[in-house]
SEFIZA-3560 file (N, C-alpha, C; in Angstrom, 3 decimals):
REM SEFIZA-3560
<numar><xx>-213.337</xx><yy>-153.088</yy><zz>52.396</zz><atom>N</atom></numar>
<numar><xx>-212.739</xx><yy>-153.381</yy><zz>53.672</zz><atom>CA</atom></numar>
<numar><xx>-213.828</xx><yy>-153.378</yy><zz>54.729</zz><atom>C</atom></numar>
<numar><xx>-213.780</xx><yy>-154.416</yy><zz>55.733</zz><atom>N</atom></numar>
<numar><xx>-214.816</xx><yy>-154.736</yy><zz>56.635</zz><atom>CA</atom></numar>
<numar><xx>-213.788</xx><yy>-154.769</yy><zz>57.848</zz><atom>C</atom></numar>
<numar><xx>-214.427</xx><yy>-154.257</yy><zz>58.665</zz><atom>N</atom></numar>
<numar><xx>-213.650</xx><yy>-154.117</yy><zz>60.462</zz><atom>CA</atom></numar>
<numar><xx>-214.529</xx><yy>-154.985</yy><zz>60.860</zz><atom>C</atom></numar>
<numar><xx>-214.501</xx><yy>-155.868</yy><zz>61.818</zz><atom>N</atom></numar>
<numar><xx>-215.087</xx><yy>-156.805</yy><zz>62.815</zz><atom>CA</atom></numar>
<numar><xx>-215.058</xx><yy>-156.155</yy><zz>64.188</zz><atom>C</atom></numar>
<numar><xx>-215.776</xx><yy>-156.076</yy><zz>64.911</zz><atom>N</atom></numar>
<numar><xx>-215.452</xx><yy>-155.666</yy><zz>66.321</zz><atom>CA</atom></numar>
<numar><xx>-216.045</xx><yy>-156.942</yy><zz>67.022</zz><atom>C</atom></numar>
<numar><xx>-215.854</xx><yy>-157.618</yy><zz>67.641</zz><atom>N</atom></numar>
<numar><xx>-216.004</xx><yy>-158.550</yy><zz>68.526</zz><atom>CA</atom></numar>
<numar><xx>-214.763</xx><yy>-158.714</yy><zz>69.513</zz><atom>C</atom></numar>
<numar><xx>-215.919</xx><yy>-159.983</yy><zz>70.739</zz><atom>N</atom></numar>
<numar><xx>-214.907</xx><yy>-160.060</yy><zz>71.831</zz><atom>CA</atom></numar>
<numar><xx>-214.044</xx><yy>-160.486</yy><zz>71.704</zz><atom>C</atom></numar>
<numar><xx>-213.480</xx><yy>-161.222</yy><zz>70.710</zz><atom>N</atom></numar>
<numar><xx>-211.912</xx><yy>-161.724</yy><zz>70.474</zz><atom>CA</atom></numar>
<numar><xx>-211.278</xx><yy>-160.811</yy><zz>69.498</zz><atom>C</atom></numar>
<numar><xx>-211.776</xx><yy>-160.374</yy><zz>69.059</zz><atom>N</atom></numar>
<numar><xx>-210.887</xx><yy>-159.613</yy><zz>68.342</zz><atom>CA</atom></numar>
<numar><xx>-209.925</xx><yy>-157.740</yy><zz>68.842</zz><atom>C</atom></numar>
<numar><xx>-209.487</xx><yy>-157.585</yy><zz>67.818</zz><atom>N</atom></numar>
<numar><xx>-208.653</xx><yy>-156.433</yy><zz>68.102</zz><atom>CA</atom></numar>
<numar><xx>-208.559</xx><yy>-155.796</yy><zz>67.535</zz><atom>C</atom></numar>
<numar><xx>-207.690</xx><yy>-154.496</yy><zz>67.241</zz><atom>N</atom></numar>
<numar><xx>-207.214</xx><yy>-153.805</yy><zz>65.630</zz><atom>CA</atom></numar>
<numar><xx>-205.901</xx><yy>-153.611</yy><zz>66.104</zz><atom>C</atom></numar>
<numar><xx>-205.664</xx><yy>-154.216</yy><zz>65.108</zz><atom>N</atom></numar>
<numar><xx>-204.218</xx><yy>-153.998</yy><zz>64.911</zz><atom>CA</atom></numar>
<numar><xx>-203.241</xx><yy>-152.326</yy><zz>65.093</zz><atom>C</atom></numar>
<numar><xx>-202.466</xx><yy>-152.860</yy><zz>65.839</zz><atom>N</atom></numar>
<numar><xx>-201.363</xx><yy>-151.545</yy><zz>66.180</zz><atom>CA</atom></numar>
<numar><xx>-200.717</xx><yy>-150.902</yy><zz>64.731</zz><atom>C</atom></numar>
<numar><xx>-200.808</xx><yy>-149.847</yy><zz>64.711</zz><atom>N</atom></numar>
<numar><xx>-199.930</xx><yy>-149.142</yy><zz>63.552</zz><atom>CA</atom></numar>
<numar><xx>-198.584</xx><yy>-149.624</yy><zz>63.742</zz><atom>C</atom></numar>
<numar><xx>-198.247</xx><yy>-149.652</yy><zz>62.966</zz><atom>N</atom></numar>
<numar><xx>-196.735</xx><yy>-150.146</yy><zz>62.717</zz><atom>CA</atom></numar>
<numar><xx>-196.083</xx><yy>-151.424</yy><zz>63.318</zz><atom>C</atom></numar>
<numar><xx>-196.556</xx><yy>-152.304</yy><zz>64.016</zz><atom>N</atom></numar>
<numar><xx>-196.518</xx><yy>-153.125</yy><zz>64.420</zz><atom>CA</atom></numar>
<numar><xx>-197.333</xx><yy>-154.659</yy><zz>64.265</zz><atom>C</atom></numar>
<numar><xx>-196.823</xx><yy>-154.937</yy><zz>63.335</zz><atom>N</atom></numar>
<numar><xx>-197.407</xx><yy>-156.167</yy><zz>62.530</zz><atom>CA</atom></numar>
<numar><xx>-197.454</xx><yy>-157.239</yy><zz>63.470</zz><atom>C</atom></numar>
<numar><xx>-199.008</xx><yy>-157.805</yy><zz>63.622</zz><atom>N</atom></numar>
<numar><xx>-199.318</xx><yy>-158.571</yy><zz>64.451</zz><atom>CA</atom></numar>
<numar><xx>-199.570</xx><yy>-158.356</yy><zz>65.686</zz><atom>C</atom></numar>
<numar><xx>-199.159</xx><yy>-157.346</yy><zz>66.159</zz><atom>N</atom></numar>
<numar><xx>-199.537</xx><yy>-156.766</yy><zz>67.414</zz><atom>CA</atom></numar>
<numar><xx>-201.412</xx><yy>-156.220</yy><zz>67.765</zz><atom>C</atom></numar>
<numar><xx>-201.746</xx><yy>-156.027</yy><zz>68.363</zz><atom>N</atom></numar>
<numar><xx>-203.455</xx><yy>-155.993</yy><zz>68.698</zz><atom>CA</atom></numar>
<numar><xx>-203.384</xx><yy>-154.747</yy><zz>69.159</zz><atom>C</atom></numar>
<numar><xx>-204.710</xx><yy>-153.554</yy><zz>69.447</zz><atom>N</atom></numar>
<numar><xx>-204.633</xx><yy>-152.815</yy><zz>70.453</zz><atom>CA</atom></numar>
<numar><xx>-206.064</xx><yy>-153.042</yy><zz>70.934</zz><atom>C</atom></numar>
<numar><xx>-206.051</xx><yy>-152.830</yy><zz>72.179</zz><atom>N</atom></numar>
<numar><xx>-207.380</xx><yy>-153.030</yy><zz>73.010</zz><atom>CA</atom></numar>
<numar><xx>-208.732</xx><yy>-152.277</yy><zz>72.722</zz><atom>C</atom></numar>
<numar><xx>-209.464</xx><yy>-152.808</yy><zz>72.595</zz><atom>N</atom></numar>
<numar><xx>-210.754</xx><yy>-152.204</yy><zz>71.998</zz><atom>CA</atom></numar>
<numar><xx>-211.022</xx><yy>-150.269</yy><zz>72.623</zz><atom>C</atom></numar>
<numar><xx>-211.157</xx><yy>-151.221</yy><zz>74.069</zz><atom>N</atom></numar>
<numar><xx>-211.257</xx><yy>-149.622</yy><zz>74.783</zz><atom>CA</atom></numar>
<numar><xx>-210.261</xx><yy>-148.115</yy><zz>74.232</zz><atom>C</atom></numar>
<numar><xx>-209.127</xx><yy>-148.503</yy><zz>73.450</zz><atom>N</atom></numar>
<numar><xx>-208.486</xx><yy>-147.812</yy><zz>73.204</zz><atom>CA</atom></numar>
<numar><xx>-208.550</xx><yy>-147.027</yy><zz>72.008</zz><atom>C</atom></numar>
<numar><xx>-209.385</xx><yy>-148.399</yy><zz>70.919</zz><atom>N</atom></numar>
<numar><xx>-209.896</xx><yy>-148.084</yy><zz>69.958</zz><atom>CA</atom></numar>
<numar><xx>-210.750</xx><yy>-146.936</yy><zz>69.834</zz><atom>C</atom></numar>
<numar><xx>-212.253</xx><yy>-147.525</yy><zz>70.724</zz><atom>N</atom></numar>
<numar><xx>-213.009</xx><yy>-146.991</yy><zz>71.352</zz><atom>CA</atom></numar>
<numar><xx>-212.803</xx><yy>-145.564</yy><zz>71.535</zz><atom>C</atom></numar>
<numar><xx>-211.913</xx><yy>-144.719</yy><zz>72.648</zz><atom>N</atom></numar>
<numar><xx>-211.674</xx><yy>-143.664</yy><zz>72.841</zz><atom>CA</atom></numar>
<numar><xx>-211.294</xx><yy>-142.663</yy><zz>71.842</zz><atom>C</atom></numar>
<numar><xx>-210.794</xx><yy>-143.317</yy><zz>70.828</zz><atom>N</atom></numar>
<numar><xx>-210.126</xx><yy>-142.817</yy><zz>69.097</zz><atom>CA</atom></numar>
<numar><xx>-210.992</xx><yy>-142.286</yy><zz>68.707</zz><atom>C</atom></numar>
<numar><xx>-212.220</xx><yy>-143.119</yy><zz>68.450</zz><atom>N</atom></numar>
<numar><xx>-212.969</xx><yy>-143.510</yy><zz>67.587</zz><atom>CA</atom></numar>
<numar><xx>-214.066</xx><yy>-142.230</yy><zz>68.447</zz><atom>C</atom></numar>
<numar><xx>-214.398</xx><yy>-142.467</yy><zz>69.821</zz><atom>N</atom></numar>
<numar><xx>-214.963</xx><yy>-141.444</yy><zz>70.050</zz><atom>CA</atom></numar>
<numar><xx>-214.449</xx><yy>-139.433</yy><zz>69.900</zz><atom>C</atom></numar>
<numar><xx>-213.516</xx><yy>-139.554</yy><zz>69.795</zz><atom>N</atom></numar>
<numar><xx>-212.597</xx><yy>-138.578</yy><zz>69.945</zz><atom>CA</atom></numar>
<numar><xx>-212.552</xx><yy>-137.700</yy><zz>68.488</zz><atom>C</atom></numar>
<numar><xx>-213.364</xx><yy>-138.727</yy><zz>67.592</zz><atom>N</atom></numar>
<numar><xx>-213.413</xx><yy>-137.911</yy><zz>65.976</zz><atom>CA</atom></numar>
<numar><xx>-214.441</xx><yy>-136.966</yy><zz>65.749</zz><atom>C</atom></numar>
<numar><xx>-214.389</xx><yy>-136.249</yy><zz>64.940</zz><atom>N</atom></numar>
<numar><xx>-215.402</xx><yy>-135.380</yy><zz>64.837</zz><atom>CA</atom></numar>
<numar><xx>-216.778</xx><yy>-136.239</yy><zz>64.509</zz><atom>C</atom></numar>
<numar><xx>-217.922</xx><yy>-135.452</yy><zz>64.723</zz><atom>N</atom></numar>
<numar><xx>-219.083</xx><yy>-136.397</yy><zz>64.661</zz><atom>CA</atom></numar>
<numar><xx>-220.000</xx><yy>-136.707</yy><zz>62.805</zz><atom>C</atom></numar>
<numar><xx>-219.158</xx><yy>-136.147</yy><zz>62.089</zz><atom>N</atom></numar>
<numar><xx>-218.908</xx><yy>-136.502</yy><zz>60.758</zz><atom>CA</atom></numar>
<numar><xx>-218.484</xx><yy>-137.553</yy><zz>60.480</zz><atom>C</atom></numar>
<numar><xx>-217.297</xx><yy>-138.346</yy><zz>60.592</zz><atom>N</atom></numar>
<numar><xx>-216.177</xx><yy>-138.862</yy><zz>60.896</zz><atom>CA</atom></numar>
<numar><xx>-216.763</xx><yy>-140.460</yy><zz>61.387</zz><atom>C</atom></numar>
<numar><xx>-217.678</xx><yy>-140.238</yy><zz>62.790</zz><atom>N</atom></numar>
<numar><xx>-217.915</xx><yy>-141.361</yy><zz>63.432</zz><atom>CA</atom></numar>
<numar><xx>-219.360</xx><yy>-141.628</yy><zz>62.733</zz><atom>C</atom></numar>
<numar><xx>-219.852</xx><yy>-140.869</yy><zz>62.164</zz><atom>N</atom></numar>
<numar><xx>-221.235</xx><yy>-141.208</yy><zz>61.572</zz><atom>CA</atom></numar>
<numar><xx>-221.139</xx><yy>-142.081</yy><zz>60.239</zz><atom>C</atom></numar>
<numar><xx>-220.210</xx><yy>-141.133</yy><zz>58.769</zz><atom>N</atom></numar>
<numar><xx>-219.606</xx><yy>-142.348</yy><zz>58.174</zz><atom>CA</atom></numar>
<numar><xx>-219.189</xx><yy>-143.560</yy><zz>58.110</zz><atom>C</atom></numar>
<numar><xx>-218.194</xx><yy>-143.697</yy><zz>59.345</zz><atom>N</atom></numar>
<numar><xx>-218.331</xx><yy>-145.302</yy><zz>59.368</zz><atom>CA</atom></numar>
<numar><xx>-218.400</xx><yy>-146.136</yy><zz>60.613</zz><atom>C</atom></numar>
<numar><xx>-219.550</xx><yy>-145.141</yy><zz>61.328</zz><atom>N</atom></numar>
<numar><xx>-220.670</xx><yy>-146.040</yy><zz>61.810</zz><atom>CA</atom></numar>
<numar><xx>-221.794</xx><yy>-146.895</yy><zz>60.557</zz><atom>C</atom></numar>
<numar><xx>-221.917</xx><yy>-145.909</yy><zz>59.439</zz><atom>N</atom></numar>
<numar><xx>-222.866</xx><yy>-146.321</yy><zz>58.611</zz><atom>CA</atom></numar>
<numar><xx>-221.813</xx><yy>-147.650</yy><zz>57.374</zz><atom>C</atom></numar>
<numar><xx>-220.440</xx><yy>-147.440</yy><zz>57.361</zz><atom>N</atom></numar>
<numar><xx>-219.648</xx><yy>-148.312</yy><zz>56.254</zz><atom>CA</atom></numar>
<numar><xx>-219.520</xx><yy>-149.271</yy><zz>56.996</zz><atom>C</atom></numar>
<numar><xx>-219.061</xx><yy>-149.136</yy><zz>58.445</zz><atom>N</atom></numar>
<numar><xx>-217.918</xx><yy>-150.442</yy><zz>59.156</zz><atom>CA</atom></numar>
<numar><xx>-218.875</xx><yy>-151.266</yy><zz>59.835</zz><atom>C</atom></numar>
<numar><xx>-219.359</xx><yy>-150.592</yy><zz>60.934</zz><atom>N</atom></numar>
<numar><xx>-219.854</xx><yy>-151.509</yy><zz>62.006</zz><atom>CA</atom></numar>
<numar><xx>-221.040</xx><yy>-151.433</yy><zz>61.474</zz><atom>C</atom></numar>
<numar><xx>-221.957</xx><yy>-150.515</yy><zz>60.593</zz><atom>N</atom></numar>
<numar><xx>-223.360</xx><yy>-151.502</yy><zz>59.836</zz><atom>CA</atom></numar>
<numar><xx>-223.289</xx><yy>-152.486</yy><zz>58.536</zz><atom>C</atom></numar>
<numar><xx>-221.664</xx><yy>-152.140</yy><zz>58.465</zz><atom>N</atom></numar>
<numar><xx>-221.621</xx><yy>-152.786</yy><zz>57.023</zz><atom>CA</atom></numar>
<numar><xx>-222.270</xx><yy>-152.573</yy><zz>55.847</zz><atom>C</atom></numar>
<numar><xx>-222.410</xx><yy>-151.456</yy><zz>55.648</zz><atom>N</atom></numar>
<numar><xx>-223.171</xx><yy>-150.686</yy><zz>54.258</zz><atom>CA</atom></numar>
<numar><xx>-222.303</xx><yy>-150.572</yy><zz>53.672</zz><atom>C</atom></numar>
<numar><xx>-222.401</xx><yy>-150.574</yy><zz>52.393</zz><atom>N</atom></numar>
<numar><xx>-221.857</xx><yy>-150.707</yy><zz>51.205</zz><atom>CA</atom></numar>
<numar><xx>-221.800</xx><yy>-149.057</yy><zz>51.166</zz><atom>C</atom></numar>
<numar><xx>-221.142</xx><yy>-148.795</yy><zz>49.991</zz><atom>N</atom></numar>
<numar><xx>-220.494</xx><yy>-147.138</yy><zz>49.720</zz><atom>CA</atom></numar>
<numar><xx>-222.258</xx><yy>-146.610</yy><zz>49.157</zz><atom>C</atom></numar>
<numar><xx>-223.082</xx><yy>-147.443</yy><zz>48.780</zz><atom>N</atom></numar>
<numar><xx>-224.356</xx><yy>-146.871</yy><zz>47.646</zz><atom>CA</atom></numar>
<numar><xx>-224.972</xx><yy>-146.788</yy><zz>48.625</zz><atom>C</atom></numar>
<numar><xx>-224.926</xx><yy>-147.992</yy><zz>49.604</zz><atom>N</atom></numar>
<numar><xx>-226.271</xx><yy>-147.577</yy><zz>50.640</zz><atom>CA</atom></numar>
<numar><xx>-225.786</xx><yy>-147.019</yy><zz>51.528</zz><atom>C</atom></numar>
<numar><xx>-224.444</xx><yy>-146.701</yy><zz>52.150</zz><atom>N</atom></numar>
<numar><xx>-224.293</xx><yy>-145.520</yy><zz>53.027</zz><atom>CA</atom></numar>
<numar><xx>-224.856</xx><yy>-144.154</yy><zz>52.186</zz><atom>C</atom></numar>
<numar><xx>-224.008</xx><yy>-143.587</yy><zz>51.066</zz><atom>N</atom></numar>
<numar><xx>-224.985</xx><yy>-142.648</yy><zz>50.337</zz><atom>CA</atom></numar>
<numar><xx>-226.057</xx><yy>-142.548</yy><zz>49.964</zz><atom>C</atom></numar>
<numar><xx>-227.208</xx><yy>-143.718</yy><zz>50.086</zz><atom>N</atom></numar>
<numar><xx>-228.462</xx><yy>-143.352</yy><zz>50.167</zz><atom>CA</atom></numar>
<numar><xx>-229.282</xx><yy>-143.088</yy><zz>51.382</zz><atom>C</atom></numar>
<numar><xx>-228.578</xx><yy>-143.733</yy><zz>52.406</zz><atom>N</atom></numar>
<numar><xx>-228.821</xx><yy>-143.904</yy><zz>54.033</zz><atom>CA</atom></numar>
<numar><xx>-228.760</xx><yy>-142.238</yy><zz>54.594</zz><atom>C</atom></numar>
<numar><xx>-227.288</xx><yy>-141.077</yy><zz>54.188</zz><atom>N</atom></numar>
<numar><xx>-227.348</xx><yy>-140.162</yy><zz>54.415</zz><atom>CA</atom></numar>
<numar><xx>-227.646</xx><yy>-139.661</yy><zz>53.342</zz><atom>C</atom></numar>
<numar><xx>-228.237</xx><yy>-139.510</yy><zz>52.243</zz><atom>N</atom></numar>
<numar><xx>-228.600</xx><yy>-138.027</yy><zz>51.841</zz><atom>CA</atom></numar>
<numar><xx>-227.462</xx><yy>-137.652</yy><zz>50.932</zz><atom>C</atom></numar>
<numar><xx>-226.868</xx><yy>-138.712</yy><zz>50.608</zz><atom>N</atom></numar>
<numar><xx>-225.551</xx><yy>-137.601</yy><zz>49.770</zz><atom>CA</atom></numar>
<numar><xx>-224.724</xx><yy>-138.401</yy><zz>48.607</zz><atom>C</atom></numar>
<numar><xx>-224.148</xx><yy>-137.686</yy><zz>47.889</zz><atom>N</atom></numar>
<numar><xx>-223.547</xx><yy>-138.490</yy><zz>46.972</zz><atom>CA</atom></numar>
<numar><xx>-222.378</xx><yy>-139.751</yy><zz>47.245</zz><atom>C</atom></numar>
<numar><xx>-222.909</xx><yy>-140.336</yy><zz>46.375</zz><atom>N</atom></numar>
<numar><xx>-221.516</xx><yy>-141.836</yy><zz>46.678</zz><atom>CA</atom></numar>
<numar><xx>-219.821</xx><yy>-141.476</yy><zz>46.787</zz><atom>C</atom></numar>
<numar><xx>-219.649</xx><yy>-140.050</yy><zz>46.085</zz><atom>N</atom></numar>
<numar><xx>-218.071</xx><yy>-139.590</yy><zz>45.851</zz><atom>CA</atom></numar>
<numar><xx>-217.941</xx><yy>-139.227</yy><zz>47.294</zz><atom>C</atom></numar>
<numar><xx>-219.182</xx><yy>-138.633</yy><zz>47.928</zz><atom>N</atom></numar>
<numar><xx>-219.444</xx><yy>-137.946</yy><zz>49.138</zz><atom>CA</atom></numar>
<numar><xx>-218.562</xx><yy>-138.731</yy><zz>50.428</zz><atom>C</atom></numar>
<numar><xx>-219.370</xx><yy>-140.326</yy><zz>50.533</zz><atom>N</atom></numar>
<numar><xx>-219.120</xx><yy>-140.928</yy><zz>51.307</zz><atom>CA</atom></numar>
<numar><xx>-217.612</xx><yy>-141.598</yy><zz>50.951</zz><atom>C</atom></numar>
<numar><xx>-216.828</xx><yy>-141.923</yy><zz>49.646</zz><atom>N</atom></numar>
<numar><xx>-215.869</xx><yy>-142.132</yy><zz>49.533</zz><atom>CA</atom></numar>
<numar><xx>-214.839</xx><yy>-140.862</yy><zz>50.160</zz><atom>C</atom></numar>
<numar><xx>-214.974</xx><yy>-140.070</yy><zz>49.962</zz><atom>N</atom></numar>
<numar><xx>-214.397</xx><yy>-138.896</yy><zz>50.438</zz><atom>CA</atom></numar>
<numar><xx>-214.206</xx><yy>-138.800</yy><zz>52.000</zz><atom>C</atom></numar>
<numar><xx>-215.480</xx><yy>-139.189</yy><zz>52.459</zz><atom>N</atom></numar>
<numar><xx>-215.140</xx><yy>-138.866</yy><zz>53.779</zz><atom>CA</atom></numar>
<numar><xx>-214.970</xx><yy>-140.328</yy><zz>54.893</zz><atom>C</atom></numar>
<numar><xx>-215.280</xx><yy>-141.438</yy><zz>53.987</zz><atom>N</atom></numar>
<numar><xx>-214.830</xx><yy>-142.883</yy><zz>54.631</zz><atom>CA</atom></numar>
<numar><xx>-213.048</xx><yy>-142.447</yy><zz>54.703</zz><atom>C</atom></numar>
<numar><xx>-212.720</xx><yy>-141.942</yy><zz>53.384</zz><atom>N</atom></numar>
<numar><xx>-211.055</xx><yy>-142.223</yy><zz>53.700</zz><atom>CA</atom></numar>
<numar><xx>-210.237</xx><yy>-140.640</yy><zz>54.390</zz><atom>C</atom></numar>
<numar><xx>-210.942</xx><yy>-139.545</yy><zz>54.623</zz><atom>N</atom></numar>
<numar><xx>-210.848</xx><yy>-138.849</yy><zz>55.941</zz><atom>CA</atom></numar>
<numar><xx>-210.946</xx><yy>-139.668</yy><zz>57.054</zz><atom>C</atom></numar>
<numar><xx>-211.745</xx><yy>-139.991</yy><zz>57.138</zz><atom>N</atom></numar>
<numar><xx>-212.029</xx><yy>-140.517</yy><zz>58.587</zz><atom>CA</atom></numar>
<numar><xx>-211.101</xx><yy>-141.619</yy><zz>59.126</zz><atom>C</atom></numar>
<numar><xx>-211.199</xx><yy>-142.562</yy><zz>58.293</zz><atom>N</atom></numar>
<numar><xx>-209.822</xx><yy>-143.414</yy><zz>58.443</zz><atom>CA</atom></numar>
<numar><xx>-208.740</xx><yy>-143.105</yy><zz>58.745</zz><atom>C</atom></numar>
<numar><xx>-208.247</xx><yy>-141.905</yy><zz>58.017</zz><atom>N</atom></numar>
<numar><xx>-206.962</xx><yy>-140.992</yy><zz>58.634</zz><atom>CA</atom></numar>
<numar><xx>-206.821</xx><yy>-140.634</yy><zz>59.634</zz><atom>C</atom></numar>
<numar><xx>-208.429</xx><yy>-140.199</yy><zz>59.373</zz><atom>N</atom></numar>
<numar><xx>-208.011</xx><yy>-139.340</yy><zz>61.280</zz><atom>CA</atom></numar>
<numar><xx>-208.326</xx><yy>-139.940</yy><zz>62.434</zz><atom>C</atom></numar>
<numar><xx>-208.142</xx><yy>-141.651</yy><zz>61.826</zz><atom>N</atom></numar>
<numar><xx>-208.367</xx><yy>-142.514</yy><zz>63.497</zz><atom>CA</atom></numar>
<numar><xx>-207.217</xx><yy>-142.895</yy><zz>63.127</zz><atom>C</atom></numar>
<numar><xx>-206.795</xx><yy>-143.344</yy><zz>62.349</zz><atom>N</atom></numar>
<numar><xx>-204.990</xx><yy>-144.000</yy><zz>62.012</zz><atom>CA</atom></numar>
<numar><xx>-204.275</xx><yy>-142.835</yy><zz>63.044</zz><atom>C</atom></numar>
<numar><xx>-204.352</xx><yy>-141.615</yy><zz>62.482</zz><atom>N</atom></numar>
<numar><xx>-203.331</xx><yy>-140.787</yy><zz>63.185</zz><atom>CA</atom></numar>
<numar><xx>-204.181</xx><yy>-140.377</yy><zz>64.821</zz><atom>C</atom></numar>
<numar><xx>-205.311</xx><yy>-140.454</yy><zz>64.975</zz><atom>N</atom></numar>
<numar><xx>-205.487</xx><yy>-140.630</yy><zz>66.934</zz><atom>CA</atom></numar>
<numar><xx>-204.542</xx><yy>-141.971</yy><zz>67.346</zz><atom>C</atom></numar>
<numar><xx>-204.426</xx><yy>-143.184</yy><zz>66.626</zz><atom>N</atom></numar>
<numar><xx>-204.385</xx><yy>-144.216</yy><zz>66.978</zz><atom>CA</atom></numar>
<numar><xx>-202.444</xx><yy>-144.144</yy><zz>67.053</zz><atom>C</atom></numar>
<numar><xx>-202.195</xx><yy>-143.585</yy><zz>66.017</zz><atom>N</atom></numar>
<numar><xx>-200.599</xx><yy>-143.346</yy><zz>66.092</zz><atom>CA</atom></numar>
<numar><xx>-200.107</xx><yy>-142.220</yy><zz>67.214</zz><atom>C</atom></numar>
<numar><xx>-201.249</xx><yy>-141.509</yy><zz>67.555</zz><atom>N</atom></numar>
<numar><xx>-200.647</xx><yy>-140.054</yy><zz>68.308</zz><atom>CA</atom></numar>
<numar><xx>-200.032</xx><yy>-141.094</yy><zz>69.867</zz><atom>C</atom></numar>
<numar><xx>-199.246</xx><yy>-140.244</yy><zz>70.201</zz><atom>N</atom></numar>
<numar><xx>-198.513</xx><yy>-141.155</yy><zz>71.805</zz><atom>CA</atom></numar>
<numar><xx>-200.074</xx><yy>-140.595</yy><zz>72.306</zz><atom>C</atom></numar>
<numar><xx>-199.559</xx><yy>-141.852</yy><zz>73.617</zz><atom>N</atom></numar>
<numar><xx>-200.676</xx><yy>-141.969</yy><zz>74.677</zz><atom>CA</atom></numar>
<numar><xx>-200.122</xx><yy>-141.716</yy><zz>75.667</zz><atom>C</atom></numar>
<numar><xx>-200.699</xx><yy>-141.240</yy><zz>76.483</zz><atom>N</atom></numar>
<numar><xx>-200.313</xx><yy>-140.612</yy><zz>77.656</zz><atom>CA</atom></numar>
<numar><xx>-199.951</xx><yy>-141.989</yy><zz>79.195</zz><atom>C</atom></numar>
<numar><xx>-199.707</xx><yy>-142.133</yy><zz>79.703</zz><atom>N</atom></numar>
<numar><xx>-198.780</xx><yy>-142.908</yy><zz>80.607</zz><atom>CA</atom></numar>
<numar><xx>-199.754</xx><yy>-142.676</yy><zz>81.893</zz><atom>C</atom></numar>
<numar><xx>-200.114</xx><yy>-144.172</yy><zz>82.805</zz><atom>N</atom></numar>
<numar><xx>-200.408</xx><yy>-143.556</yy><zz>84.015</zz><atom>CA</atom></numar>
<numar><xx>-199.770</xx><yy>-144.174</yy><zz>85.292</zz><atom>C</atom></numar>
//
């Protein structure tokens, strides 16, 4: 799985098929993870490393980075599902 971030694009809303959410919003998620979390797939998504060369990139085993690519995913799915606050 490959994420795109560009200016036309979006990520898609949880539960809402076809719907977009705004980068910035993404963004704030994404900053909001632990710094484990954003380092993984800084190194899978937005460099596009493969699972071997993220685990050779940090130092650690390949089960390593599978392990914590699909933590991390969770725990932006569920920032991304948590309500947002209203202004």
């Amino acid at each position: 799985m490959a994420l795109r971030m560009g200016k036309d694009t979006g990520s898609l809303v949880p539960g809402m098929p076809g719907q977009r959410m705004r980068p910035a919003v993404v963004a704030r998620a994404f900053q909001a993870l632990p710094s484990a979390h954003r380092e993984i797939l800084t190194e899978t998504v937005f460099r596009g490393r493969s699972v071997n060369e993220a685990a050779a990139s940090l130092g650690v085993p390949v089960d390593v980075v599978k392990v914590r690519v699909y933590q991390a995913l969770r725990a932006l799915s569920s920032a991304l599902d948590a309500p947002r606050p209203t202004v």
